[in-house]
VEXDREN-2710 file (C-alpha; in Angstrom, 1 decimal):
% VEXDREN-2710
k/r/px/py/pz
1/UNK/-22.3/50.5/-205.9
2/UNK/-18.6/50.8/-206.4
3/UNK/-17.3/49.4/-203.3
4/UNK/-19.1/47.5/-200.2
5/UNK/-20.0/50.2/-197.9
6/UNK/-21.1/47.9/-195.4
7/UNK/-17.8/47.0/-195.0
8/UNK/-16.6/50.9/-194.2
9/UNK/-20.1/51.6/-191.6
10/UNK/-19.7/50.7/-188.3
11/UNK/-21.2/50.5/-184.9
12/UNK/-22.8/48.5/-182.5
13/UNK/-25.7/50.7/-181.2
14/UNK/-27.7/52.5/-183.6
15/UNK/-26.7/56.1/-182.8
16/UNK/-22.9/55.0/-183.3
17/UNK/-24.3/53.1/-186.9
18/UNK/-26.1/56.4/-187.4
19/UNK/-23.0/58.9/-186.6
20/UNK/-20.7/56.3/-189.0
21/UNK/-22.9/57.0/-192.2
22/UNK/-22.9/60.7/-191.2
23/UNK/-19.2/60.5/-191.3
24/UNK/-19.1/58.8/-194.7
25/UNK/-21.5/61.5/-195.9
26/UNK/-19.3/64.2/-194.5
27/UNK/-15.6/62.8/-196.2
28/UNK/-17.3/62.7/-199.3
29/UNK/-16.9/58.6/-199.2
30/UNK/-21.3/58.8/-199.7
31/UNK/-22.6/60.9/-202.5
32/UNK/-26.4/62.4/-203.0
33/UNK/-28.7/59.9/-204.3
34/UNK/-26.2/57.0/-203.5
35/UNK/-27.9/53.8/-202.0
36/UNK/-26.9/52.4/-198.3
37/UNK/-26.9/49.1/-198.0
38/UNK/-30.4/46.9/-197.0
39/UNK/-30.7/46.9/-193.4
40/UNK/-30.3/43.2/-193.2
41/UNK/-27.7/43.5/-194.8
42/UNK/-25.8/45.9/-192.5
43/UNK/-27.4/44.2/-189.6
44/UNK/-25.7/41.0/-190.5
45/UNK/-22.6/42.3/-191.8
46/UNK/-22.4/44.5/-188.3
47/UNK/-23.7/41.4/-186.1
48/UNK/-26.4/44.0/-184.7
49/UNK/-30.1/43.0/-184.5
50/UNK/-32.4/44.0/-187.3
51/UNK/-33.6/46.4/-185.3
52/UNK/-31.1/48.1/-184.2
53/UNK/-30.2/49.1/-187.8
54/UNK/-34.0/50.2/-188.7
55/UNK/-33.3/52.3/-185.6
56/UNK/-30.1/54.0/-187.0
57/UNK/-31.5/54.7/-190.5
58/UNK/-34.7/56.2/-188.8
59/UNK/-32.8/58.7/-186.6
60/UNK/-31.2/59.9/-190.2
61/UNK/-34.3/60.0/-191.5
62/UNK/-35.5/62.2/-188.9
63/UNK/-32.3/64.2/-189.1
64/UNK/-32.7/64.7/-193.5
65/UNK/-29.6/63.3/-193.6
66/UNK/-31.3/60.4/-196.1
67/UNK/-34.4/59.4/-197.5
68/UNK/-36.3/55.8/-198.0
69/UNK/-37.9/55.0/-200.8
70/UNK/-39.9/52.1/-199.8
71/UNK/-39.2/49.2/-202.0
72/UNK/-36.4/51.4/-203.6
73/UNK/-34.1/51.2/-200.7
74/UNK/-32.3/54.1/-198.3
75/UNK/-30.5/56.8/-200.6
76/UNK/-28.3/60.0/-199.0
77/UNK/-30.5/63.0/-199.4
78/UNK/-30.1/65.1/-202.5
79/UNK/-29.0/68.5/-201.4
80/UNK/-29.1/70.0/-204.7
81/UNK/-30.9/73.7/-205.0
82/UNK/-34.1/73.1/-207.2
83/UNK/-34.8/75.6/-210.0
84/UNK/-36.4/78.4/-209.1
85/UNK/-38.5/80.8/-211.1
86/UNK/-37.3/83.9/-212.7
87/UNK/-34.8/85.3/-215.0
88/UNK/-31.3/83.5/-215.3
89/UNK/-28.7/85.5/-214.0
90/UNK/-25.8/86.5/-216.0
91/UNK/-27.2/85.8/-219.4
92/UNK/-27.4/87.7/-222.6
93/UNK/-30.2/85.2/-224.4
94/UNK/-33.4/86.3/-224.6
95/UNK/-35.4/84.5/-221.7
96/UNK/-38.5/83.0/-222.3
97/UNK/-38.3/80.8/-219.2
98/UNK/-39.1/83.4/-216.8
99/UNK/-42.2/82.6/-215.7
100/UNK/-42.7/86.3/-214.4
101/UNK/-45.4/88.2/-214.7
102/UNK/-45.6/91.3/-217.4
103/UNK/-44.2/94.2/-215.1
104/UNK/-46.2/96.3/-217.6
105/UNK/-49.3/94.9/-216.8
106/UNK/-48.4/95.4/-212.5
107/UNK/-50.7/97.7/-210.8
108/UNK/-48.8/100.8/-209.9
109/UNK/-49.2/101.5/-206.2
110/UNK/-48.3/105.0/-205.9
111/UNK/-51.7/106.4/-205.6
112/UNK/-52.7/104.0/-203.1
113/UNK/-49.7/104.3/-201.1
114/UNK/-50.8/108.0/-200.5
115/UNK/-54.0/107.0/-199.2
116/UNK/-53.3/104.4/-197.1
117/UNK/-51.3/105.8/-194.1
118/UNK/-52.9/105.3/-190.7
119/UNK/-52.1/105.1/-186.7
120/UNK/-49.7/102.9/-186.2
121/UNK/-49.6/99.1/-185.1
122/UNK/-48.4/97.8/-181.8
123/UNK/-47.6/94.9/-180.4
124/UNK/-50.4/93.1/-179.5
125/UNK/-52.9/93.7/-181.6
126/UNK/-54.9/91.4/-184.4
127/UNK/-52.7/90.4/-187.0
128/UNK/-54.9/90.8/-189.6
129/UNK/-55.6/94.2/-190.6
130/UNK/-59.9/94.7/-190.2
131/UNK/-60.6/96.1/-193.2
132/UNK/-58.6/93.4/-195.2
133/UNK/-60.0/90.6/-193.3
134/UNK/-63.7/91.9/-194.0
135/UNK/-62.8/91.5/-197.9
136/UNK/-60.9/88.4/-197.5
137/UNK/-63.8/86.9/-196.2
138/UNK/-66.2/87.4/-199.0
139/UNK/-63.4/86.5/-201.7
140/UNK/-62.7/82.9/-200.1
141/UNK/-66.4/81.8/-199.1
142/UNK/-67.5/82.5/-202.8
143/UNK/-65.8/79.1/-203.6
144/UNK/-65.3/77.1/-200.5
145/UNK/-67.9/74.5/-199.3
146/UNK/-66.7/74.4/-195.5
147/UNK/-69.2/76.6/-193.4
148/UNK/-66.5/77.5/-190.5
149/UNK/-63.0/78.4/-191.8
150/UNK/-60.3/80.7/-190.5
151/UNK/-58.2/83.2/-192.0
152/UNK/-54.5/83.4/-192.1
153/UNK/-52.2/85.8/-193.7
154/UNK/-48.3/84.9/-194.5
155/UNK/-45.8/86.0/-196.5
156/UNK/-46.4/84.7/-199.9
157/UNK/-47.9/81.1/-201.2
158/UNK/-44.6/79.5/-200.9
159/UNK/-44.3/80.7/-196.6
160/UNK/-47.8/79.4/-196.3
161/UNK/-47.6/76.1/-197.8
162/UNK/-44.0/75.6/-196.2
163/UNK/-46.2/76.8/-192.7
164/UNK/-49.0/74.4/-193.2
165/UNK/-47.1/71.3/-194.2
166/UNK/-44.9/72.3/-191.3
167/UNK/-47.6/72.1/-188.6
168/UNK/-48.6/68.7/-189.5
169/UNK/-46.3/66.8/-190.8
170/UNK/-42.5/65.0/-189.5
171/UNK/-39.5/64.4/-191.4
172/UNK/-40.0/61.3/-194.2
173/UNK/-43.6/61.9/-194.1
174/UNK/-45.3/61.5/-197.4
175/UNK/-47.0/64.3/-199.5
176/UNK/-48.8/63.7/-202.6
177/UNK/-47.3/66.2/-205.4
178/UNK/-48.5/66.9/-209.4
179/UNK/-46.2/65.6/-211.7
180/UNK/-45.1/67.5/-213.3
181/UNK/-45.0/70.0/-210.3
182/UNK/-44.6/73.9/-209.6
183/UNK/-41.0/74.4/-209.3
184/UNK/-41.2/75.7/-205.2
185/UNK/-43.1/73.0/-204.3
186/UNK/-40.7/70.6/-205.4
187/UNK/-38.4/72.8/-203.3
188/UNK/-40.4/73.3/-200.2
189/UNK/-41.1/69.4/-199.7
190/UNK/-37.2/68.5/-200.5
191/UNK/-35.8/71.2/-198.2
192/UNK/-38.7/70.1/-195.3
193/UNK/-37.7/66.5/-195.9
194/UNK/-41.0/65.0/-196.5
195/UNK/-41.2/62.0/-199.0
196/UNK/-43.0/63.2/-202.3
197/UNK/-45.5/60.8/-203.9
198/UNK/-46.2/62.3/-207.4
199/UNK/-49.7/62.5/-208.9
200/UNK/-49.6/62.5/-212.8
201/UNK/-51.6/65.7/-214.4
202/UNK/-53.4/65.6/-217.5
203/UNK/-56.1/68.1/-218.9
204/UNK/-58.2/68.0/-216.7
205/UNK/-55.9/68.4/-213.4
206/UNK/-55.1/65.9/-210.5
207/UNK/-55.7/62.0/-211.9
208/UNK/-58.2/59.9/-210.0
209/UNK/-56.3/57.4/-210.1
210/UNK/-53.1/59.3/-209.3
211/UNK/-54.6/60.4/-206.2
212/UNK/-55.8/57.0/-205.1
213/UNK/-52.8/55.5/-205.6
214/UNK/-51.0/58.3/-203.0
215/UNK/-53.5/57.8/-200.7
216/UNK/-53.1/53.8/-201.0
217/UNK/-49.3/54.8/-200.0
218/UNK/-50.2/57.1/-196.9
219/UNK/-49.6/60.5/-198.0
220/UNK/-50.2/62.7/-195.1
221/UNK/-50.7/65.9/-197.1
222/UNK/-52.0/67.2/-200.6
223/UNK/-50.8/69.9/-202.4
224/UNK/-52.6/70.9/-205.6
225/UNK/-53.3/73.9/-207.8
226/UNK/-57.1/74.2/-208.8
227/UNK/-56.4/76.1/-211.9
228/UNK/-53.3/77.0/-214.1
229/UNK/-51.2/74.4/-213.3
230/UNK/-48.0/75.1/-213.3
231/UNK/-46.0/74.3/-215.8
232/UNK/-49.3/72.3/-217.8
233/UNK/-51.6/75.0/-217.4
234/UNK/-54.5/72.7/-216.9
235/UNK/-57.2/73.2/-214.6
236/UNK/-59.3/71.2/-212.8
237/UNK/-62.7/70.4/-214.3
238/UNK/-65.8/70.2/-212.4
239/UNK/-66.7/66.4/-213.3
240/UNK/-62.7/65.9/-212.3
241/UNK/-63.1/68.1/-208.7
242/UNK/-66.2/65.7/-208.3
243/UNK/-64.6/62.4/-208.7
244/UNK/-61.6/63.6/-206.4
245/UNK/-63.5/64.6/-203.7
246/UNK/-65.4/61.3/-203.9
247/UNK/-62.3/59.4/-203.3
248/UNK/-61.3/62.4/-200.7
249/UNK/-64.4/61.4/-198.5
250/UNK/-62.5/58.3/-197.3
251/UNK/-60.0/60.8/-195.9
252/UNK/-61.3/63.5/-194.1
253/UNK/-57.7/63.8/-192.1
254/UNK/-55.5/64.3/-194.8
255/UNK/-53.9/67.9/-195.3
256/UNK/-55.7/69.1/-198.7
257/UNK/-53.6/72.3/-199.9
258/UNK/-54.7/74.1/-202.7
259/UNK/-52.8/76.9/-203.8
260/UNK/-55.0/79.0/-206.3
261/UNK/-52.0/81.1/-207.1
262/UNK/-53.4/82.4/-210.5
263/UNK/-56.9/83.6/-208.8
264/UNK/-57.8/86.6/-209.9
265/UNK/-56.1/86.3/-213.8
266/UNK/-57.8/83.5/-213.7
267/UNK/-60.0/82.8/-217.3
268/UNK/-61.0/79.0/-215.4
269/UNK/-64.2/78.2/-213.1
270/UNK/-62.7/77.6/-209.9
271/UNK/-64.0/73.6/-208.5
272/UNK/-62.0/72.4/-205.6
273/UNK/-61.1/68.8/-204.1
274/UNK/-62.4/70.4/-200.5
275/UNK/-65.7/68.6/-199.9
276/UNK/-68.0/70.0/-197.1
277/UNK/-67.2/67.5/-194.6
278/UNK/-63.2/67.7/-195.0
279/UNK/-61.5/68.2/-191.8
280/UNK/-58.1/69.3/-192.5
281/UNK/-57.8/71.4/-195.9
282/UNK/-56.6/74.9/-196.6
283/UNK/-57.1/77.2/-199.7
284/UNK/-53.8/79.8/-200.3
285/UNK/-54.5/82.7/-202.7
286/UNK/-51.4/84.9/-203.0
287/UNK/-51.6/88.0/-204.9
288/UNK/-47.6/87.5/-206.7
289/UNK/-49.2/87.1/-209.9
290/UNK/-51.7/90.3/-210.4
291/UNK/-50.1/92.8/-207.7
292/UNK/-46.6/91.6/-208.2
293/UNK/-44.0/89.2/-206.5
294/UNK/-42.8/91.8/-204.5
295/UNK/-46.0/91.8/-202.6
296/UNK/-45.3/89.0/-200.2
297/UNK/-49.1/88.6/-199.4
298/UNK/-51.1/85.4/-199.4
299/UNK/-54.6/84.7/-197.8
300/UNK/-55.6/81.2/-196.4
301/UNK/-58.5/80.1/-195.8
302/UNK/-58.5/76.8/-193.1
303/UNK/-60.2/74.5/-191.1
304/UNK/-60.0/76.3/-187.5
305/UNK/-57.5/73.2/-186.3
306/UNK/-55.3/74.3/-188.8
307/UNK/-55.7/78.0/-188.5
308/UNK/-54.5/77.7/-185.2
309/UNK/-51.7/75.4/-185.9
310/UNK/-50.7/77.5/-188.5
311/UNK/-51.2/80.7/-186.4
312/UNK/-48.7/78.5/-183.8
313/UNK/-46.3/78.0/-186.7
314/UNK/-46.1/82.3/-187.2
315/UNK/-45.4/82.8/-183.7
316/UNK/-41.4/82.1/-183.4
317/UNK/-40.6/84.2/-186.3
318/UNK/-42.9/86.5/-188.9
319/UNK/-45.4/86.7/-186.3
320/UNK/-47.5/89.1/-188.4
321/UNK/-47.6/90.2/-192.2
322/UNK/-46.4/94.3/-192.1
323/UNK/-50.2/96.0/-191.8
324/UNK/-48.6/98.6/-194.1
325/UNK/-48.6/95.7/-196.6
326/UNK/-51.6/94.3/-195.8
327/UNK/-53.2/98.1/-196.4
328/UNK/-51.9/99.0/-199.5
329/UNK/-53.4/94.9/-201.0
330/UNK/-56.6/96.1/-199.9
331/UNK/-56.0/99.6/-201.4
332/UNK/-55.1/98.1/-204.5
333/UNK/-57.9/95.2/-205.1
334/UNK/-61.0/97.6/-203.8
335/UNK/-59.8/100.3/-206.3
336/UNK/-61.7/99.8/-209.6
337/UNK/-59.6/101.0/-212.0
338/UNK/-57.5/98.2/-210.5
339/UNK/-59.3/95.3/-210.5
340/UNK/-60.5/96.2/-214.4
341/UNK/-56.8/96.5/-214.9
342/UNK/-56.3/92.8/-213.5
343/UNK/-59.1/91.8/-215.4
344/UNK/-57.1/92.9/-218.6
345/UNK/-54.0/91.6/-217.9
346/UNK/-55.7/88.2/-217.6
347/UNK/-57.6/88.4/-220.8
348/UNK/-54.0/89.9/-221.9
349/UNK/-52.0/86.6/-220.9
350/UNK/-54.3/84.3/-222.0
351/UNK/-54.5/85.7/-225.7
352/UNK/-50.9/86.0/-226.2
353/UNK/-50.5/82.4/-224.7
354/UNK/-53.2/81.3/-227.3
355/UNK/-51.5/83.1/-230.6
356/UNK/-48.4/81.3/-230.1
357/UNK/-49.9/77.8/-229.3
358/UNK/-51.6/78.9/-232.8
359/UNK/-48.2/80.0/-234.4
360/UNK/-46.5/76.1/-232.7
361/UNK/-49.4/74.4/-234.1
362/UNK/-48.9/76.0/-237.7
363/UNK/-45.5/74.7/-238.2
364/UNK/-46.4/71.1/-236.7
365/UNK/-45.7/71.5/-233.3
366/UNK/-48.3/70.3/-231.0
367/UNK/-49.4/73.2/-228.4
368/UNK/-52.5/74.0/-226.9
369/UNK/-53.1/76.9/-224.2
370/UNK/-53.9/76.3/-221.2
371/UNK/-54.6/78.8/-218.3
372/UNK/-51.7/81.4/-216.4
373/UNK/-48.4/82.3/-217.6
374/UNK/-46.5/80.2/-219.2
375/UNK/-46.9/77.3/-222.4
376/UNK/-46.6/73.7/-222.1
377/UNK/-45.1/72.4/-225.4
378/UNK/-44.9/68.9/-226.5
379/UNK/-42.2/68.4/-229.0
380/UNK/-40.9/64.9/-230.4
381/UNK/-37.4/65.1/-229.4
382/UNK/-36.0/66.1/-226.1
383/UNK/-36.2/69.0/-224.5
384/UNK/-32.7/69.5/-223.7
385/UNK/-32.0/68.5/-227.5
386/UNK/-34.1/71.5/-228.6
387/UNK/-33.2/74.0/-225.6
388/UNK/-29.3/73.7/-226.5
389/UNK/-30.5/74.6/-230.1
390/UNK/-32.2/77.2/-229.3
391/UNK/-29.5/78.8/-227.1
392/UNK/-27.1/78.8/-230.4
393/UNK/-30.5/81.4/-231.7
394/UNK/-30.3/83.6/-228.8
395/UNK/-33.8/81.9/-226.7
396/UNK/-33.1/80.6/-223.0
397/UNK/-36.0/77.8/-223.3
398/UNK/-36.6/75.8/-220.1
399/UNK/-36.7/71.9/-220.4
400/UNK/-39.8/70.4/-219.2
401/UNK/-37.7/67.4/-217.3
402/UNK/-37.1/70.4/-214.5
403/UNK/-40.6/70.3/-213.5
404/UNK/-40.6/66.2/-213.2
405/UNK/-41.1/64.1/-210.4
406/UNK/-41.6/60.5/-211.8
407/UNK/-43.2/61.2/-215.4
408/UNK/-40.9/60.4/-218.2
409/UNK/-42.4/62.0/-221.1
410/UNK/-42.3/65.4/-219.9
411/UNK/-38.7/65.4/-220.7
412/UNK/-40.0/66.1/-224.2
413/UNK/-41.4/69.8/-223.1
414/UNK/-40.8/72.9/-222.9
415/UNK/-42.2/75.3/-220.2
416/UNK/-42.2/78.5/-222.3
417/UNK/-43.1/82.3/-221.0
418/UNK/-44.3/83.9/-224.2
419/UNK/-46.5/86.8/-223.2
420/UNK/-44.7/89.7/-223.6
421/UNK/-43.1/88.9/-226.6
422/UNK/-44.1/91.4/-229.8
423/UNK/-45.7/89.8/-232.6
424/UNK/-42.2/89.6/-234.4
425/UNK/-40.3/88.2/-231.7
426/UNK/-43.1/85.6/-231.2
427/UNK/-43.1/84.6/-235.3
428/UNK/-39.1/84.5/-234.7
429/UNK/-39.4/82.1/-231.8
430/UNK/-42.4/80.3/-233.2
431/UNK/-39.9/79.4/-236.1
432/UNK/-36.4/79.1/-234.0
433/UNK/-38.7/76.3/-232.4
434/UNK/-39.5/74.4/-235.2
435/UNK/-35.7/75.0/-236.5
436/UNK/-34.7/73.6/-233.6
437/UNK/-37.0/70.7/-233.4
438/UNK/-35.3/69.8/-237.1
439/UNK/-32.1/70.4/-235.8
440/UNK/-32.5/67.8/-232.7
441/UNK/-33.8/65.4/-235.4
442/UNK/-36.8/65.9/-235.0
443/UNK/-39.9/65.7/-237.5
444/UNK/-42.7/68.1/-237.5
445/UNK/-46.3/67.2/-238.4
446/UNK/-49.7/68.9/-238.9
447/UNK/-51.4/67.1/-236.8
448/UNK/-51.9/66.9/-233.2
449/UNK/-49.3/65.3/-231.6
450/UNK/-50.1/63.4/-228.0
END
């Protein structure tokens, strides 16, 4: 710290301490990130009771004006944007950190669209369409263990996961996160104000001991992505889904989120951390990934507490998904020629994914496909080293330290989105890579590298 800021707060009750620090935030005088001081600290400093200070920091907790970090102190909230997914605006490199779906592989919904028209819908009525809910229903209980859930529908993975953390969780609340972790999760639980706990990811998904270790800290929700992991691509084995679920069973009240997002292109098993007896849970499947993310549709599958809750949390605003919408998903995923079409672009992403990890692994660079979109590279420089090469070659590469919440080596990563790159764009990336890798200082091998 520059300068004693206990020395420039002030106040002798706690909302007056608390409207002091907001002041300081407001002038500029605290930054993002910055720490405030201890509370005995200010307590003694201000001649205030202990208390009284716990008191003020906790109504700016409450307010996301900062966030604790347990033994790491009280820090002003970063207000930063997160990354998002998608092209870069404004930029004439090629972008291979996209993380988009091949638009050529999209259903087209012009023949459904024709066919779907019906009365219309009124205020009222059930907010799921029938004929969607009928198919929803068989598509969730194929992998659920739960007998009694409840379905939801919401505008997209991202509304639904912001909706269910929403309903059962309060400002400063912990939620247990992979690391590295899906870009709009990151996102959702900054912007909701909830205290992330990161869970490291390795092959095989969620860590065992990752998860215990959240739980040991009192995380109030999970969020997790069964397979494809994004960015890793890794997906949770059955011995893995087992062991978590085991250490789960101690928990029956903690929110367990999984958001399948890759479901349908999926080449992965699906196993899930919801045992039978779990009382709070929720699976999300969206359909952004094989129908397109203009189709703001997601399914959820709940506990009926959280349906409810959930159905509570639609109420003030969506209310209901467009039936139109819902109509035309069910026209598209009960149309054959569809679903073999889905079927191909899966088999579609996961071979192009697997050439180039081939082509990386040729010239020394460690990469092995994983399941969905995009590749997870390991490389033996940093990231950002290698990225600002490769912008000088004409790639937009994404560094892997974007996607971190605690876990240091991902900084030497890249999150690649190689799929609909032609075989010669892929050999001239493939080698731009490895050019770049040399260029950072870096040293390729032919062997794995871990």
């Amino acid at each position: 710290m520059d300068r004693d800021l206990t020395l420039e707060i002030s106040g002798r009750a706690a909302a007056d301490i608390a409207a002091s620090v907001r002041a300081l935030i407001e002038r500029g005088a605290l930054q993002p990130g910055q720490a405030l001081p201890p509370v005995r600290t200010l307590a003694d400093t201000l001649g205030v009771n202990r208390n009284t200070a716990v008191a003020a920091y906790r109504q700016l907790t409450r307010a996301g004006v900062v966030v604790t970090r347990g033994r790491g102190g009280t820090h002003v909230a970063d207000r930063s944007a997160v990354p998002q997914e998608g092209f870069a605006a404004d930029s004439v490199l090629r972008d291979v950190a996209t993380g988009n779906p091949d638009p050529d592989l999209i259903p087209d919904p012009s023949r459904a669209l024709a066919r779907m028209a019906g009365r219309p819908v009124l205020y009222g009525e059930p907010v799921i369409d029938p004929g969607l809910e009928q198919w929803a229903q068989s598509w969730m209980r194929s992998d659920l263990a739960p007998e009694e859930l409840r379905l939801t529908i919401t505008s997209g993975a991202a509304d639904a996961v912001e909706r269910l953390l929403a309903q059962a969780l309060v400002r400063d609340d912990a939620v247990a996160l992979e690391d590295p972790c899906f870009l709009t999760s990151i996102h959702t639980v900054r912007v909701g104000g909830y205290r992330a706990v990161p869970v490291p990811v390795d092959e095989e998904g969620m860590t065992v001991e990752g998860l215990r270790t959240a739980l040991d800290q009192g995380v109030r929700a999970i969020v997790c992505t069964p397979r494809a992991q994004n960015p890793t691509g890794a997906s949770l084995t059955e011995a893995r889904a087992e062991e978590l679920r085991a250490v789960l069973r101690a928990h029956p009240y903690v929110l367990v989120i999984e958001d399948d997002h890759f479901s349908m292109l999926s080449r992965r098993p699906f196993h899930s951390l919801i045992g039978p007896d779990h009382r709070r849970w929720a699976l999300v499947r969206s359909v952004s990934k094989f129908l397109g993310p203009d189709m703001c549709l997601a399914v959820t599958a709940s506990d009926p507490d959280t349906a409810e809750r959930l159905a509570m949390r639609l109420t003030p605003g969506t209310t209901w998904v467009s039936h139109l919408l819902q109509r035309l998903v069910l026209a598209l995923v009960t149309d054959p020629e569809v679903v073999a079409g889905i079927e191909a672009a899966g088999a579609h992403y996961a071979d192009r994914n697997r050439a180039f990890a081939e082509r990386l692994t040729a010239l020394g660079i460690h990469a092995a496909a994983g399941d969905g979109l995009n590749l997870w590279v390991a490389l033996p420089v940093p990231a950002r080293d290698v990225s600002e090469q490769l912008m000088r070659r004409g790639w937009l590469a994404r560094p892997g330290d974007a996607f971190v919440l605690a876990d240091a080596p991902a900084a030497r990563r890249l999150r690649l989105t190689v799929h609909d790159l032609g075989a010669t764009d892929a050999e001239r990336l493939a080698a731009d890579i490895a050019a770049a890798v040399r260029a950072a200082g870096g040293r390729l091998v032919t062997a794995g590298m871990r």
